[in-house]
C-alpha positions as CSV (number, residue, x, y, z in Angstrom):
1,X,4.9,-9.6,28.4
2,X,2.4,-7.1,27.3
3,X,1.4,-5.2,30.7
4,X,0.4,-1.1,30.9
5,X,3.7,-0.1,31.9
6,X,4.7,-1.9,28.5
7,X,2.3,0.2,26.6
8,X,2.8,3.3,28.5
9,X,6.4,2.9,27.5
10,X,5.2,1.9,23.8
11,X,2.4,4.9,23.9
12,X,6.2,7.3,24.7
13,X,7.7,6.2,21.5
14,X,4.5,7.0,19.6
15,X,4.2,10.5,20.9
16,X,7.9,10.8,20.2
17,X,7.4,9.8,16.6
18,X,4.2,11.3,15.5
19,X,3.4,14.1,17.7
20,X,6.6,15.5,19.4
21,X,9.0,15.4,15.9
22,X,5.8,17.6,14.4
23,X,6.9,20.3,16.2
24,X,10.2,21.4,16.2
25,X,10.0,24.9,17.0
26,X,8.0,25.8,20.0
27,X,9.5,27.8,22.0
28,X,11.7,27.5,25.1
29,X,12.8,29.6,27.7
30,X,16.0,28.9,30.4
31,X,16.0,29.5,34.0
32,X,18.1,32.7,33.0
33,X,15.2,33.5,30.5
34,X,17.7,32.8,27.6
35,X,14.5,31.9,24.9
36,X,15.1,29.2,22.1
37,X,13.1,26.6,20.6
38,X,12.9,22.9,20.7
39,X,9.9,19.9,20.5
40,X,8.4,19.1,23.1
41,X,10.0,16.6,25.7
42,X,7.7,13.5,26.0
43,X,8.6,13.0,29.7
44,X,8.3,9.4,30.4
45,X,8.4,9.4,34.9
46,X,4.6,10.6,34.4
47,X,5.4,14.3,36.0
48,X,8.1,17.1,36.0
49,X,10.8,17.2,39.3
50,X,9.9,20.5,40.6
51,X,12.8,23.3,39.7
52,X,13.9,23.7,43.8
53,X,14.5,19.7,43.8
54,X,16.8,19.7,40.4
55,X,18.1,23.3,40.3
56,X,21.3,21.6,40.1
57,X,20.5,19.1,37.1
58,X,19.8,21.6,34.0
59,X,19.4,25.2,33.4
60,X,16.9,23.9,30.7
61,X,13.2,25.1,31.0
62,X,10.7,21.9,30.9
63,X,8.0,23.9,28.4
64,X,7.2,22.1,26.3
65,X,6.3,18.6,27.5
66,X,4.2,15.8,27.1
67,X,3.1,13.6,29.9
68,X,1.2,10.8,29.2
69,X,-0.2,9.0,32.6
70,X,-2.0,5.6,33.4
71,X,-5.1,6.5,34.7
72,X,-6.8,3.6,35.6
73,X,-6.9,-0.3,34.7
74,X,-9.8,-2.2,34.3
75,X,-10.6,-5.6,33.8
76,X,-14.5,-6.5,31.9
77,X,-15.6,-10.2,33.3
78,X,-15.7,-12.5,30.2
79,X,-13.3,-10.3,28.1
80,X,-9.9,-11.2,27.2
81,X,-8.7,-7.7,27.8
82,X,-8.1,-4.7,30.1
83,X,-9.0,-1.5,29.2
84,X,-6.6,1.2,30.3
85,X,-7.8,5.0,30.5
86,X,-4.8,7.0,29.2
87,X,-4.6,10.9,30.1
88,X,-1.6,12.9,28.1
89,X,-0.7,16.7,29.5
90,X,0.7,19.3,27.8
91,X,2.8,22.4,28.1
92,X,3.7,25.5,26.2
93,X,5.8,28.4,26.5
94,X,4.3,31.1,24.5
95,X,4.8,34.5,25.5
96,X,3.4,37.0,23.4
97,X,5.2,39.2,20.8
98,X,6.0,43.0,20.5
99,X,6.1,44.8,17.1
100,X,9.2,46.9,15.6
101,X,8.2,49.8,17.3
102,X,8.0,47.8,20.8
103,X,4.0,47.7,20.9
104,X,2.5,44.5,22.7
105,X,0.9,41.9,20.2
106,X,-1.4,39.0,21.9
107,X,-1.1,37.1,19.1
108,X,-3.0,34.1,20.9
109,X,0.2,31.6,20.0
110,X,0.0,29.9,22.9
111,X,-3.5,29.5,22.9
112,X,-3.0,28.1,19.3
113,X,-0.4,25.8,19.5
114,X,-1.8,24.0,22.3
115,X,-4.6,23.4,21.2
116,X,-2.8,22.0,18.1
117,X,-0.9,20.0,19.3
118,X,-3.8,18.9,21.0
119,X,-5.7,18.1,17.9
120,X,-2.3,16.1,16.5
121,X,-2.0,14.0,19.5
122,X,-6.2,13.1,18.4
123,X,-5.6,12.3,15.2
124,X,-2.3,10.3,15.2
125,X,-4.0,7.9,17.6
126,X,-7.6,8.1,15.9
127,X,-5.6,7.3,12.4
128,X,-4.4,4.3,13.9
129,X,-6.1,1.2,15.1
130,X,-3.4,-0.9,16.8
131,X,-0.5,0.8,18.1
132,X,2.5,-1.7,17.9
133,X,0.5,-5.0,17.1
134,X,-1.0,-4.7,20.5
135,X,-2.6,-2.4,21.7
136,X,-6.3,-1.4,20.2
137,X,-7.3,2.0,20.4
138,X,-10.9,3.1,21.5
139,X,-12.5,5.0,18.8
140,X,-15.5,6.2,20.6
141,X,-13.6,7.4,23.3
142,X,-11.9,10.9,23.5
143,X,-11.7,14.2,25.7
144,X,-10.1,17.1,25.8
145,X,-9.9,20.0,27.7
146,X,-7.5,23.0,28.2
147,X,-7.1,23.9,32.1
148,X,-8.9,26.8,33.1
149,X,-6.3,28.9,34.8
150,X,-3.6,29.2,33.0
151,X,-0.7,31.2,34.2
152,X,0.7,33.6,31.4
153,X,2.7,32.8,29.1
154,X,2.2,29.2,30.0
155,X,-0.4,27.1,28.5
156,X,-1.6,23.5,29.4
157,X,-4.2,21.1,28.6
158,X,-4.8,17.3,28.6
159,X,-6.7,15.1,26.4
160,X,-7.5,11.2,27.2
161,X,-8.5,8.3,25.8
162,X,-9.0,4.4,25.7
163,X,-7.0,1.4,24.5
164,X,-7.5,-2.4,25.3
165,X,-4.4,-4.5,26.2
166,X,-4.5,-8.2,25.8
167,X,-4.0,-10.6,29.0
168,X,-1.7,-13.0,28.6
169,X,-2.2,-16.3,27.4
170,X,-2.8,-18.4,31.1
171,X,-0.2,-21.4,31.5
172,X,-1.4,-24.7,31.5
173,X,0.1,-27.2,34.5
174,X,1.1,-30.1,32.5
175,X,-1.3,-32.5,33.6
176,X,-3.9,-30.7,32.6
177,X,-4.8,-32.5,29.4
């Protein structure tokens, strides 16, 4: 059954292949500030479990992350569609760097790479008309915006956009013919 849970599932695997495996090296950071890098984790539960609720779970860091959310489902009279409004957040470590000699560099990394991965997430769903046979991206339809206070050396932003998902075909009662 094609229903937006379906395609936020579907929408997951997407991100995973053609935005998330783009980036393979942004950093990371552990809870015992331990840095490394990874791609970002396409978190699929829609938010993050704050760090007091699974401090017992992973010493991992979350950054980076993408979250795409259902934002809101709605239904046109004579159309045989819904139109789902789809918002994706992001997160990046990126602290800044210091030269040999120990001297602060704002190198503007973070400001860079999310806005990159920003413009990725645009185009691999722009490039593509129908996301798995069912699921019709709206062309006309895209924002973004990076969130005004951001809290160094974390940086976040969230774009959104448009698809149409098909209803199901309505069942007949037998006797109807």
């Amino acid at each position: 059954m094609i229903t937006p849970v379906t395609m936020h599932d579907t929408i997951c695997d997407f991100l995973e292949k053609y935005v998330a495996l783009k980036y393979p090296k942004l950093k990371t950071v552990d809870r015992k500030g331990n840095e490394n890098f990874k791609s970002p984790q396409v978190v699929r539960s829609g938010f993050i479990l704050p760090k007091s609720i699974d401090d017992d779970i992973s010493e991992e860091e979350e950054f980076p992350f993408i979250i795409p959310r259902i934002e809101k489902v709605s239904n046109k009279s004579n159309e045989i569609h819904s139109t789902v409004k789809l918002s994706i957040l992001f997160g990046i470590y990126a602290p800044a760097n210091y030269d040999e000699k120990g001297i602060f560099i704002d190198d503007g990394g973070g400001y860079r790479d999310l806005w990159n991965i920003i413009e990725t997430t645009r185009q691999a769903f722009l490039s593509t008309h129908t996301i798995d046979k069912k699921y019709s991206v709206h062309k006309d339809y895209f924002e973004s915006e990076m969130i005004e206070e951001q809290i160094y050396p974390y940086w976040q932003g969230y774009c959104e956009f448009k698809l149409d998902v098909a209803f199901p075909l309505p069942e007949l009662d037998e006797f109807f013919f």
